[in-house]
C-alpha positions in Angstrom: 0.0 0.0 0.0 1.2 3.0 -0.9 2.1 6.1 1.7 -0.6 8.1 0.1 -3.4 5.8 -0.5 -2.4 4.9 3.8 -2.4 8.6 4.0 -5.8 8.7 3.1 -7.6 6.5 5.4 -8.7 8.0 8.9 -6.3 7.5 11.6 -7.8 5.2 14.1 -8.8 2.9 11.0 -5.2 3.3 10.0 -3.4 2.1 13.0 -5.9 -1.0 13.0 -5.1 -2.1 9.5 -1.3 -1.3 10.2 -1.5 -3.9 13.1 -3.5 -6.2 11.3 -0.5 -6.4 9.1 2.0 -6.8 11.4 0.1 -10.0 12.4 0.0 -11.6 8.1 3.2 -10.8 8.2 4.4 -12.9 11.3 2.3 -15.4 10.6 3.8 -15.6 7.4 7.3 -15.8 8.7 5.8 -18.9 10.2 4.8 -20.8 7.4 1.1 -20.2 8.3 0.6 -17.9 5.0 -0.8 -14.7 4.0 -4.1 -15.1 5.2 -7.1 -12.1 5.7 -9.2 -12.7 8.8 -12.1 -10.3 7.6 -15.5 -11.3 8.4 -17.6 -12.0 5.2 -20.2 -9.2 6.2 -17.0 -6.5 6.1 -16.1 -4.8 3.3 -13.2 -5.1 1.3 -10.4 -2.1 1.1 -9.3 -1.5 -1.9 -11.0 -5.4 -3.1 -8.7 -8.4 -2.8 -5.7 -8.9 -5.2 -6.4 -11.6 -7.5 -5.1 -15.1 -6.5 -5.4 -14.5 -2.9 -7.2 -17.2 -1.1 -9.7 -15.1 1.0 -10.6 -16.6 4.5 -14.4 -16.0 6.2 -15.1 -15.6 9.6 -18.0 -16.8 11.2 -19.3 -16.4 14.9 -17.5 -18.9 17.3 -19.5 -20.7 19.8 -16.7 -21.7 22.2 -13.3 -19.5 23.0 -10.1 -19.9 21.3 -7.0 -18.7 22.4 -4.7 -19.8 19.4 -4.8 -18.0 15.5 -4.3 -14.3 15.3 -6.9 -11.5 17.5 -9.2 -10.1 15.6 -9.2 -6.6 15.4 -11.4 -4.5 17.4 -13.2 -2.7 14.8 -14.1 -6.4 13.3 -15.4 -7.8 17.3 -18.4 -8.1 19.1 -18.2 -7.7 22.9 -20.7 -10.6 22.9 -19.7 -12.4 19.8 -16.1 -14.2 19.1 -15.2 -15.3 15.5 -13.3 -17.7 13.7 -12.3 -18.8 10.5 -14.1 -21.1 8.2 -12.4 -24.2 6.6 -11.7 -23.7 3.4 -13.3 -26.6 2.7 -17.0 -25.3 4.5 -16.7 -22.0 2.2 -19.5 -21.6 -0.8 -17.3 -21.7 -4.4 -15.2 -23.7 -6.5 -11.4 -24.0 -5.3 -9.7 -24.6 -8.4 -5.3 -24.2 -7.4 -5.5 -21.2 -5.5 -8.3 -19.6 -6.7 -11.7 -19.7 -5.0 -14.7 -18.8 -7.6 -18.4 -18.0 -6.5 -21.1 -20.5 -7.9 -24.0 -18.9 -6.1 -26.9 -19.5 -8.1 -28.1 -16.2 -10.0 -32.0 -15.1 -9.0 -33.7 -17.2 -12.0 -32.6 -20.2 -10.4 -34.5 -19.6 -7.0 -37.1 -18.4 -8.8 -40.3 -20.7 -8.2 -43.0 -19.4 -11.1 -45.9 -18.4 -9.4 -48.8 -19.9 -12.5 -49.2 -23.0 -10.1 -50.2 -20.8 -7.6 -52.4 -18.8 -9.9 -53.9 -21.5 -11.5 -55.1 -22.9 -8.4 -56.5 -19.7 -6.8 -58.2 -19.9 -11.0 -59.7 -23.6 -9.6 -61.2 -22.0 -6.2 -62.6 -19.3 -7.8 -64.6 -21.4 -10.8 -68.7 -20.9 -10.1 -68.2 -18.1 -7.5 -69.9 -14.7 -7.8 -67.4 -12.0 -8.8 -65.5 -9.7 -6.4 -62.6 -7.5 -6.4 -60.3 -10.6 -5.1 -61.2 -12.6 -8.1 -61.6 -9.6 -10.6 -57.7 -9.3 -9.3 -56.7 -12.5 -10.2 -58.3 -12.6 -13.6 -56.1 -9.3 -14.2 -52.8 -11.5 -13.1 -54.2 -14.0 -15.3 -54.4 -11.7 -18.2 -51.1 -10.3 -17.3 -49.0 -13.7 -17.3 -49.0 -14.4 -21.0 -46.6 -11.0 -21.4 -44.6 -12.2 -17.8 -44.5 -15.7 -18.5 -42.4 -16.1 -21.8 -39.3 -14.1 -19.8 -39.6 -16.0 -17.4 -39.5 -19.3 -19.0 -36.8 -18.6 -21.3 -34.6 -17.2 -18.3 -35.4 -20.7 -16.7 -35.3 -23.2 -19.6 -32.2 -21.1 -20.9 -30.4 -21.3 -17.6 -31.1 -25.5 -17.4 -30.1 -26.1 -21.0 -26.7 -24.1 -20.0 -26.2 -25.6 -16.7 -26.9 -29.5 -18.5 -24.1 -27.9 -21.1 -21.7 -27.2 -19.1 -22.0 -30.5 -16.9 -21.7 -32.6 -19.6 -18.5 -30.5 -20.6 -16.5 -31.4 -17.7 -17.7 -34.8 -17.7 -16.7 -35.2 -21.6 -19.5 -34.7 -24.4 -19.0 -34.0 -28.6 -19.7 -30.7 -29.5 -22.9 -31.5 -31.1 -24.4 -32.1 -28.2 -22.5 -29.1 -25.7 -23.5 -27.1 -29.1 -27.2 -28.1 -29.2 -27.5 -27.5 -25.5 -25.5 -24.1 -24.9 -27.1 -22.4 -28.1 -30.4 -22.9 -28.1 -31.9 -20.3 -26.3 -35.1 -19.7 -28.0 -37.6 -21.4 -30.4 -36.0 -19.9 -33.4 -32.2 -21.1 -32.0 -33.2 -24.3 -31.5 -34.9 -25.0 -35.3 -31.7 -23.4 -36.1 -29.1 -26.1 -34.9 -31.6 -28.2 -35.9 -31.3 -27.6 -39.6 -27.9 -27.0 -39.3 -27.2 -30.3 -37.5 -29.5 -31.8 -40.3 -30.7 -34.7 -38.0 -33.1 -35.7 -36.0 -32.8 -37.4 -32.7 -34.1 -37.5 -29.3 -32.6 -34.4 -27.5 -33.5 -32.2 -30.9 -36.8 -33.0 -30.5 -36.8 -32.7 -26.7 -35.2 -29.3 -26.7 -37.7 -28.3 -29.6 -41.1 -29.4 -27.6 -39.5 -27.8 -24.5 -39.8 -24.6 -26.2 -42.6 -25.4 -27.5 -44.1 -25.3 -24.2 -43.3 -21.5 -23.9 -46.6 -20.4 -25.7 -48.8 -23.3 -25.4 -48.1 -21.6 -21.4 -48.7 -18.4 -22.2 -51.8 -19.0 -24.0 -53.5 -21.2 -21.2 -53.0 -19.2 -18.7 -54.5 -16.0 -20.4 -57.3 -19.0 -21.2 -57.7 -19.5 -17.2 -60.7 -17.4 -16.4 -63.8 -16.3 -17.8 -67.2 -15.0 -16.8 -70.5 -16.1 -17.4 -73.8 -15.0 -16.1 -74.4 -16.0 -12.5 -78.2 -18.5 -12.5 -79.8 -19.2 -9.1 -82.6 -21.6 -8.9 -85.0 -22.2 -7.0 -87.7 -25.0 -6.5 -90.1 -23.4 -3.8 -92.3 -21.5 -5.4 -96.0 -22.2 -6.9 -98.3 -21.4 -9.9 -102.3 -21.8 -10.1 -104.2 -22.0 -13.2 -107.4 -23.1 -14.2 -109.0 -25.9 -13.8 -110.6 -28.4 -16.4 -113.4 -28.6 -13.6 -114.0 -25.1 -14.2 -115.1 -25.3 -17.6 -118.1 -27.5 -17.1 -119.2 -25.4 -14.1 -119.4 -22.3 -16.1 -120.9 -24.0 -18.9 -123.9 -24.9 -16.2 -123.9 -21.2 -15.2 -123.8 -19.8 -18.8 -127.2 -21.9 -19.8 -128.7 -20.0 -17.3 -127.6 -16.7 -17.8 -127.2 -16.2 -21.8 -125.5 -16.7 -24.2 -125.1 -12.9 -25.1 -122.7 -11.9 -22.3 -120.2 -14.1 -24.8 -121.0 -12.1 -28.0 -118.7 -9.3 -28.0 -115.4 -11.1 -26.6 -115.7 -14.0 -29.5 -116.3 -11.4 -32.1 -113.4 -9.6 -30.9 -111.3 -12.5 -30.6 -112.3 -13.6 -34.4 -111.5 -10.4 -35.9 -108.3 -9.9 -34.0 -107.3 -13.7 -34.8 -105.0 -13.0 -37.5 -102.2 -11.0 -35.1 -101.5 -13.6 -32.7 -102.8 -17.1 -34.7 -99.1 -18.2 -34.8 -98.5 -17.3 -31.1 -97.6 -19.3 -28.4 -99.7 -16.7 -26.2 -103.1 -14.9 -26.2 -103.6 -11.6 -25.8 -104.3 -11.3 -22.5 -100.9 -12.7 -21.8 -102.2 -16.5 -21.0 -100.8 -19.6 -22.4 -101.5 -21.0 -25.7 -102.3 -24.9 -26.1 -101.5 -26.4 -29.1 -103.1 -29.4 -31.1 -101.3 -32.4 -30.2 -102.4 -33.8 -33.7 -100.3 -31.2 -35.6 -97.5 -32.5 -34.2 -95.1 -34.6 -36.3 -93.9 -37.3 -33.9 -97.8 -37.5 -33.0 -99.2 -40.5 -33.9 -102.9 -39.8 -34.9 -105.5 -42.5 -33.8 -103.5 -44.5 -31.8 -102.7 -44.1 -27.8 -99.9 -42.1 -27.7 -99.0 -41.1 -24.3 -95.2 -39.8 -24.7 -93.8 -36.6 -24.4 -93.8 -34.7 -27.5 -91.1 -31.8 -28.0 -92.3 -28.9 -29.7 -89.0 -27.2 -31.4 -90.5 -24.3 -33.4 -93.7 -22.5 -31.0 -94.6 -20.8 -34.3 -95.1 -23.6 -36.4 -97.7 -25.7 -35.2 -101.9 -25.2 -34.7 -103.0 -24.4 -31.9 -106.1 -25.8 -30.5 -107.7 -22.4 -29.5 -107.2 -18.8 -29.7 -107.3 -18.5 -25.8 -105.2 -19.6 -23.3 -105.0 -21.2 -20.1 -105.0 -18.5 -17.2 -102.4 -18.5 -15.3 -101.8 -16.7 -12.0 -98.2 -16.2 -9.6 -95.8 -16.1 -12.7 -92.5 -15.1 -11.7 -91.9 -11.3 -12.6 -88.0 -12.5 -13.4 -85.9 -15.3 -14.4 -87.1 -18.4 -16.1 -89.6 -20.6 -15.5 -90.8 -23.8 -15.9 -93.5 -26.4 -14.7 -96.3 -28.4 -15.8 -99.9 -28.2 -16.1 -103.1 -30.1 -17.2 -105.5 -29.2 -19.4 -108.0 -29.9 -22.1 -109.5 -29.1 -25.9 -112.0 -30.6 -28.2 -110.9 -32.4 -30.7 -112.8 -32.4 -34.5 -112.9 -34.7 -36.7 -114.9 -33.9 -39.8 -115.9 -35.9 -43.2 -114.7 -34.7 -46.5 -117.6 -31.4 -47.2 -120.8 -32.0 -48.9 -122.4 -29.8 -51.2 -126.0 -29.6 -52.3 -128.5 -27.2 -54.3 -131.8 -27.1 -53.6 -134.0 -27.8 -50.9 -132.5 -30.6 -48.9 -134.6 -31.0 -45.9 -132.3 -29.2 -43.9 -133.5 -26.2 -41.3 -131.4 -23.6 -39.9 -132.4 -20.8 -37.3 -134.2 -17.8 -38.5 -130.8 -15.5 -37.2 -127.9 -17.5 -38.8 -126.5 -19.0 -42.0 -124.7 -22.1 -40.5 -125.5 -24.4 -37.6 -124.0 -27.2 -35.5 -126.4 -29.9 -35.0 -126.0 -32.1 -32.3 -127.0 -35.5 -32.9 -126.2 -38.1 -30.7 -123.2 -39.4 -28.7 -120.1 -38.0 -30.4 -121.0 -36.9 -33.2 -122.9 -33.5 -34.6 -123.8 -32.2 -38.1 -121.8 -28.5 -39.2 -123.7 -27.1 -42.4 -123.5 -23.6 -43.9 -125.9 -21.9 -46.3 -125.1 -19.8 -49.3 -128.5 -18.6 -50.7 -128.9 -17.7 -54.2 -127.6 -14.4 -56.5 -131.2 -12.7 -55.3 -129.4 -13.4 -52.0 -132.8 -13.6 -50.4 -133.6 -16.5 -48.1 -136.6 -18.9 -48.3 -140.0 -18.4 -45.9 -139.5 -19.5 -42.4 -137.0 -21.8 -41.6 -136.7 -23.3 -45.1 -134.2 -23.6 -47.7 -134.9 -21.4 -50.9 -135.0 -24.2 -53.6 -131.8 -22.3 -55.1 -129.8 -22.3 -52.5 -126.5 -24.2 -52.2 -125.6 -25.9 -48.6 -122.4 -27.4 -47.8 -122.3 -29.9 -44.9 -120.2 -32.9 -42.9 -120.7 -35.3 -40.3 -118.1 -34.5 -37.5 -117.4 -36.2 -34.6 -116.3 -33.9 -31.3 -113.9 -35.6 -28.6 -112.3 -34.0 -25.3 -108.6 -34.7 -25.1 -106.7 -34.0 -21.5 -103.3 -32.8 -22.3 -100.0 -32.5 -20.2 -98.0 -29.5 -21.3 -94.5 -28.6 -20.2 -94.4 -24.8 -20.1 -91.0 -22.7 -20.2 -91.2 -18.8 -19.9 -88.9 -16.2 -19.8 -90.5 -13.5 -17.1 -94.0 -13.5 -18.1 -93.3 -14.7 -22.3 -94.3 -18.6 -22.3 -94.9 -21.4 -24.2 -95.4 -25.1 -24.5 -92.2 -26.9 -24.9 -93.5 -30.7 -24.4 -97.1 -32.0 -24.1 -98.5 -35.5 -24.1 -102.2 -37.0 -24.0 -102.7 -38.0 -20.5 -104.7 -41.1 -19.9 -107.9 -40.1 -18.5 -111.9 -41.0 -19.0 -114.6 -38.0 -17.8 -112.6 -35.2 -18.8 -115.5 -33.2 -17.8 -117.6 -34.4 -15.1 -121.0 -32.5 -14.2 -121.7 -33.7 -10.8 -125.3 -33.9 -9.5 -126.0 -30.6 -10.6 -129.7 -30.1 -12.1 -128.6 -27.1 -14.7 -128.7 -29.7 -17.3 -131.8 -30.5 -18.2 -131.5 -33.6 -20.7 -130.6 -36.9 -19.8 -126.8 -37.3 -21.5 -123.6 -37.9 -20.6 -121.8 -34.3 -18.9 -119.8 -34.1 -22.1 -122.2 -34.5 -25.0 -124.9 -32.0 -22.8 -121.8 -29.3 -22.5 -121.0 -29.5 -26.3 -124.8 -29.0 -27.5 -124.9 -26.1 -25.6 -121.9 -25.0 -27.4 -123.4 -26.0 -30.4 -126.7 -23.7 -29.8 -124.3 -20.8 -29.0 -121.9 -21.0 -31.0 -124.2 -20.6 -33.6 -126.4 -17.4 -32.0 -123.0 -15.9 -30.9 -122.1 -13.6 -33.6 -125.7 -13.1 -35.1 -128.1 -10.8 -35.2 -130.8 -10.5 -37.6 -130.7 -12.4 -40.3 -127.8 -11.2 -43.2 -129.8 -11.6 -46.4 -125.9 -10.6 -48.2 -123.5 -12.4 -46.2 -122.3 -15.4 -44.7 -121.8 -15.1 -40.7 -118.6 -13.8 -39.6 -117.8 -17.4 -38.3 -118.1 -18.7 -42.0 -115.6 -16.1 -43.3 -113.0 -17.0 -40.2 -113.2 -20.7 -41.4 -112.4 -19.5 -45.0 -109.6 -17.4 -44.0 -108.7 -16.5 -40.6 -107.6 -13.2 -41.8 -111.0 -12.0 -42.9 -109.5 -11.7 -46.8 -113.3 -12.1 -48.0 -114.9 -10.0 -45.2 -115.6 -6.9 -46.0 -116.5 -4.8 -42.2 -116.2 -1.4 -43.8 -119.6 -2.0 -45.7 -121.7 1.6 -44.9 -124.8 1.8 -47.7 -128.0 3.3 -47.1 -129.8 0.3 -48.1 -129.1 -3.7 -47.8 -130.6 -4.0 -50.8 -127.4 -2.6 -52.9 -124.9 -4.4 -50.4 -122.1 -6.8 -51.9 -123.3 -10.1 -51.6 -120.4 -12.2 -49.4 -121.2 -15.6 -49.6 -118.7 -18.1 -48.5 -118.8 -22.1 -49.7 -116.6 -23.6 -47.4 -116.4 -26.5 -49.6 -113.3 -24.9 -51.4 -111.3 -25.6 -47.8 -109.6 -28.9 -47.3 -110.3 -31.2 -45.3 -107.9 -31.2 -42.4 -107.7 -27.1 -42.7 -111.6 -27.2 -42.1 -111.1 -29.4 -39.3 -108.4 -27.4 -37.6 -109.8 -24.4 -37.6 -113.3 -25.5 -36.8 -111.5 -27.2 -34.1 -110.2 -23.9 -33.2 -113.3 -22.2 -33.6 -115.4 -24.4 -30.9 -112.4 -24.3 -28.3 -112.0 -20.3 -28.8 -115.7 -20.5 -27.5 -115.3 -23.2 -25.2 -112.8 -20.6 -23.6 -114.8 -17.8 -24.1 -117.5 -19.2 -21.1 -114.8 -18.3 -19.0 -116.3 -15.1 -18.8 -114.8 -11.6 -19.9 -113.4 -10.7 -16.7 -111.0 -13.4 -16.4 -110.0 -13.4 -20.4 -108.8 -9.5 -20.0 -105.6 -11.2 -18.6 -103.6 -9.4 -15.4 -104.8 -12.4 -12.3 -102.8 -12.2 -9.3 -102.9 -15.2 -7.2 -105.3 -12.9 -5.1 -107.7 -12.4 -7.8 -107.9 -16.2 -8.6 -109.9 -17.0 -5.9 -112.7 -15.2 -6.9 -113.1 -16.8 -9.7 -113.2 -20.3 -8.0 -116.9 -21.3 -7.1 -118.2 -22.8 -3.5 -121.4 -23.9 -3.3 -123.0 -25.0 -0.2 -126.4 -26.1 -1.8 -124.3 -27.9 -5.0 -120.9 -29.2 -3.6 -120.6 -30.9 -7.1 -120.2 -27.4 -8.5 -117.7 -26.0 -6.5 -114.3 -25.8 -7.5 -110.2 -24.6 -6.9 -107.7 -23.1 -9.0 -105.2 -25.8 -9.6 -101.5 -25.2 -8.1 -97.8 -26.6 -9.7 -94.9 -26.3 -8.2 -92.4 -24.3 -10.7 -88.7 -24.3 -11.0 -87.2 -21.0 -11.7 -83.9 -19.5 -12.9 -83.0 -15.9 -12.4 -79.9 -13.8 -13.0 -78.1 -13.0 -10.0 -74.9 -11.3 -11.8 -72.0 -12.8 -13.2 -69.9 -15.3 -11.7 -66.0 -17.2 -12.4 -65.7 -19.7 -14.6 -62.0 -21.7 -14.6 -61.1 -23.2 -18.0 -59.9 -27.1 -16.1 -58.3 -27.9 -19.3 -56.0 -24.8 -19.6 -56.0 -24.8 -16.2 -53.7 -28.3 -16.1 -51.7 -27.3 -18.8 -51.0 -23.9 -16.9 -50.1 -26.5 -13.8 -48.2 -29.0 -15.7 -45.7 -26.7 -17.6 -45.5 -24.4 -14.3 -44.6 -27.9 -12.5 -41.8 -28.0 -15.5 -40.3 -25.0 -14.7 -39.8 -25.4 -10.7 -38.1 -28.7 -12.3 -35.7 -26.8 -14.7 -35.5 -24.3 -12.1 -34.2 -27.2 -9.3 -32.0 -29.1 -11.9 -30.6 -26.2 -12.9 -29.8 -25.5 -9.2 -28.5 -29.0 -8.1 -26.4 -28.8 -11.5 -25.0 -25.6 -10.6 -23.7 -27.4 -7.3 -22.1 -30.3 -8.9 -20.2 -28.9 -11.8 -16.4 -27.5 -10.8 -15.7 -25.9 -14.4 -16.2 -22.6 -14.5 -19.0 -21.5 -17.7 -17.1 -20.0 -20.4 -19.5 -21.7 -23.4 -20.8 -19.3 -25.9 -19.4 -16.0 -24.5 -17.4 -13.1 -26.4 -15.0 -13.5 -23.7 -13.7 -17.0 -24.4 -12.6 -16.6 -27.5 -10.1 -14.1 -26.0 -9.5 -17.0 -23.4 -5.5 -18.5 -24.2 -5.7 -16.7 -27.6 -2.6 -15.5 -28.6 -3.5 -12.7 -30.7 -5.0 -11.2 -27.9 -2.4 -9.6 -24.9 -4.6 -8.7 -22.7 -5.6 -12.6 -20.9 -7.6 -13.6 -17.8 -7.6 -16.0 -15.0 -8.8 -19.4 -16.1 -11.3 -19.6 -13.3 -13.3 -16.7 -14.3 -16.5 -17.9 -15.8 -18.0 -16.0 -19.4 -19.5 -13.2 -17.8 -17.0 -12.1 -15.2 -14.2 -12.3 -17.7 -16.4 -10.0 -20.2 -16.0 -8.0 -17.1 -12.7 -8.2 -17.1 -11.7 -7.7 -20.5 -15.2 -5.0 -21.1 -12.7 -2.2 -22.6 -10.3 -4.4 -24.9 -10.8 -3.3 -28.4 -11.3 -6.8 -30.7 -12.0 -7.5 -34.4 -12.5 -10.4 -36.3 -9.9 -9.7 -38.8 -6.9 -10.7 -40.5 -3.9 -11.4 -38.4 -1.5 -12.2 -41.2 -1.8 -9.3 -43.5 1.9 -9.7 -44.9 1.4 -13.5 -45.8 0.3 -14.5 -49.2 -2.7 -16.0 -47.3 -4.6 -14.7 -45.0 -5.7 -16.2 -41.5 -9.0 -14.9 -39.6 -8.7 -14.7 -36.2 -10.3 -12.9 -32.9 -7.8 -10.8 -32.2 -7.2 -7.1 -29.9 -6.3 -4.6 -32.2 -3.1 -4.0 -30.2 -1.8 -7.0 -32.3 -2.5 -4.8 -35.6 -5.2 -7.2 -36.9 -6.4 -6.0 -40.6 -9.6 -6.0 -42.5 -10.8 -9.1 -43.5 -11.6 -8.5 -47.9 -13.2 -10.7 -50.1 -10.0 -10.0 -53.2 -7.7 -11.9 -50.4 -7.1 -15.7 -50.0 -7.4 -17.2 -46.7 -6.7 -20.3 -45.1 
């Protein structure tokens, strides 16, 4: 040390070092060696000249009295030191030269996508928060972190594996393979260059590989979806097939009329909602189970039948089933009973003339009940004078078109889905069941017939009476027209003359319709009124559960006619927000490469441990290593990076080294050694 750098330090600091010295220097003198007794937490004055062996101290549990005193400045009054074996110290010894192989920070590095993929498993069907909106943004964030981080990892492995197998004794193929390929693109590289294939090519290529398949799964890790909670508890009422038959008895006694307007009204406001699955007050539409194609007509088919498109099939009336409690959000589903008539008509016959035949002095068509199932349908079109006959008689030159139908009740089973208050049948099947409609012991009907057949020829007296007034000597009832076209095409309403006697005659002949049209919509036509006896109050839609009950009857002199709303138990779906969903497929993959890396990450470690030779493979630096056109040379210890350190300001060029020779030789060399340009007009060996 020279007198001005001692100059320089502080006094008291001075005379410590100066005795420190004293000591080396007689333990030098007795063969103990040069030796510094600085404690490994102290730092270095002026560093340590190179090829020093550098002892460590480390707290001493027990007194010592032999080896040199430690100096004040480097003592604890409650903590002795001593030195540590050579042996016990971290780095390679190699002669008398002690390197550090502590493991840079990628090698401790555990990659945190295990972690996150699992906290991506415990969040999958939970409601969102800010904790899990948190981890989705890490999740979205690791496909930009995680390709760094792999290729620092991988990288560092392939090297460590290099450099291992170098000291052990490898071909250069393989140290090559291992050392160079750093990325995807390095690794085809040697690859191609190698032009082979074998098993650590295609190893080291799939390990890449792996580097976005990683990054891609883990951006893949979490998604949302809406958040459905369901429920089972609650109820629905609707009405009851009981109800029909008791209203019918009520209706014979109070009149037809009261029925009038709302038919009319639902006839001439038919064509906006034929197709729909609901009414318009908002109830629920049945269809015809016959218009179904996996129906099987005439037989007993009592499976479920799936109805995929509401808007194609017929439905069996232009009401619907009230229904009361709906839901007000979510979906909902359950089932309910209920019931139509089914028609069945012959193919139409037409006559002229006077056939025998009567119809009422008010209408134009009738529906004759005969006896048991069947009933009669004819309809009138009177002559060009458009004038009917006397009394009750066909005019001789009238033409009358008439079938022989036969009327059946058919119990159905419908499976109704609706979003908030929209529904429709999804499923329906024919339920098993005899006495659809049962009249009790009540006295309302008169004749001595089965419930059914008395509750149909009532509908077949009003049905006829419901639209008419007096008798249209220049049109066909309003019914006829429907059957012809349920848009009214041939109906004119906005007639206004002064005189019937100049009004456009509108006759109908429903013989033009097909058969199975004409029974679907007279089908339709006798249910629409079925529904109609319902009342007006309850068709104008809006019953609360409240309401229901007073339109259920109790009758303490007729038990037989009372009757309850019926009740089903529903199973609804409503949106509650959004909530996690974890990808388990990308969520593995995330795990399993993640799993990989702490692997490369621990072999890279242990191999770090294990391997003496300092890593000098594919760095500037060793090519200046023993190279004699470079003066400027380092200790052989010194691994790639800490003799670029070393060397970071010697000026080099790849050049030629033997300018004055005929031919050339390329070589690394410091331009100190006068290296020249290397030019394509020279020859070189």
């Amino acid at each position: 040390m020279s007198d001005a750098t001692f100059n320089a330090i502080p006094p008291e600091t001075a005379s410590i070092i100066s005795a420190y010295i004293s000591q080396a220097e007689s333990h030098e003198s007795e063969g103990q060696g040069p030796e510094a007794v600085i404690p490994s937490h102290a730092p270095l004055i002026n560093g340590t000249p190179a090829g020093s062996p550098v002892s460590v101290l480390r707290p001493s549990t027990q007194s010592s009295n032999h080896g040199p005193e430690i100096p004040p400045v480097f003592r604890s009054d409650s903590v002795h030191y001593e030195q540590i074996p050579q042996q016990e110290q971290g780095g390679r010894r190699l002669g008398n030269f002690t390197t550090n192989t502590s493991t840079p920070d990628s090698d401790n590095h555990t990659p945190e996508k295990p972690v996150i993929a699992c906290l991506a498993l415990s969040l999958n069907n939970r409601p969102t928060s800010k904790y899990g909106n948190d981890i989705r943004a890490i999740t979205l964030f690791l496909p930009t972190v995680f390709p760094v981080v792999y290729a620092a990892i991988l990288g560092k492995m392939l090297r460590r594996i290099g450099v291992y197998k170098a000291e052990r004794s490898a071909t250069i193929g393989t140290i090559e393979r291992l050392i160079g390929c750093q990325s995807i693109f390095s690794a085809f590289e040697r690859q191609l260059a190698f032009r082979r294939v074998d098993l650590l090519g295609v190893t080291i290529l799939l390990a890449w590989l792996l580097s976005p398949v990683g990054g891609q799964s883990s951006l893949r890790l979490l998604s949302t979806k809406p958040r459905l909670v369901e429920s089972n508890d609650g109820i629905v009422t609707y009405y009851p097939i009981e109800g029909y038959i008791r209203n019918m008895q009520l209706a014979v006694s109070w009149g037809w009329f009261l029925n009038a307007p709302l038919y009319t009204t639902a006839l001439i406001t038919a064509g906006s909602y034929l197709n729909s699955s609901m009414d318009m007050a908002g109830y629920v539409r049945i269809p015809r189970l016959a218009s179904l194609p996996t129906y099987t007509p005439g037989g007993r088919d009592f499976e479920w039948h799936q109805i995929s498109d509401p808007t194609s099939v017929d439905y069996s009336s232009l009401f619907g089933i009230p229904v009361a409690g709906l839901p007000e959000k979510g979906n909902t589903s359950f089932t309910m009973a209920s019931h139509y008539w089914s028609i069945d008509c012959d193919k139409m016959n037409v006559r002229v003339g006077r056939t025998g035949s009567t119809l009422g002095s008010n209408t134009t068509f009738q529906m004759l009940y005969t006896n048991g199932s069947m009933f009669e349908f004819a309809s009138v079109m009177y002559p060009p004078s458009g004038k009917p006959g006397e009394g009750e008689d066909l005019d001789p030159g009238s033409q009358i078109s008439e079938t022989l139908c036969l009327k059946k009740p058919v119990a159905i089973e419908s499976k109704v889905a609706c979003e908030a208050h929209a529904c429709g049948v999804q499923e329906m099947r024919m339920l098993n069941r005899t006495n659809i409609l049962q009249a009790g012991n009540s006295s309302s009907f008169t004749i001595d017939v089965p419930p059914e057949d008395a509750a149909f020829q009532e509908i077949s007296k009003g049905l006829t009476l419901a639209t008419a007034g007096s008798r249209n000597i220049a049109s066909s009832d309003i019914v006829e027209h429907w059957l012809l076209d349920p848009n009214l095409g041939s109906y004119d309403m906005d007639v206004n003359l002064d005189s019937l006697d100049s009004a456009p005659l509108q006759w109908v002949d429903l013989s033009k319709v097909s058969t199975a049209v004409f029974n679907q919509r007279l089908e339709m036509a006798i249910n629409t009124y079925w529904d109609v006896t319902l009342g007006v109050t309850l068709r104008k839609g809006n019953i609360t559960k409240d309401r229901a009950r007073h339109f259920e009857l109790h009758s303490e002199t007729d038990p037989s006619l009372s009757y309850t709303w019926n009740t089903t138990s529903i199973h609804n779906v409503q949106h509650a927000g959004e909530q996690y969903v974890c990808h388990v497929w990308f969520a593995i993959i995330t795990i399993v490469i993640s799993l990989f890396l702490v692997a490369a990450a621990l072999v890279a470690l242990v191999l770090g441990i294990l391997t003496k030779a300092p890593d000098t493979l594919g760095y500037v630096s060793t090519s200046a290593r023993d190279n004699p056109y470079v003066t400027t040379q380092v200790a052989s210890h010194l691994d790639g990076l800490e003799a670029a350190r070393v060397l970071r300001n010697v000026r080099v060029r790849i050049g030629d080294v033997h300018m004055a020779a005929e031919v050339g030789h390329v070589a690394f060399a410091s331009m100190d050694t006068g290296p020249g340009k290397v030019s394509r007009k020279r020859q070189y060996d």
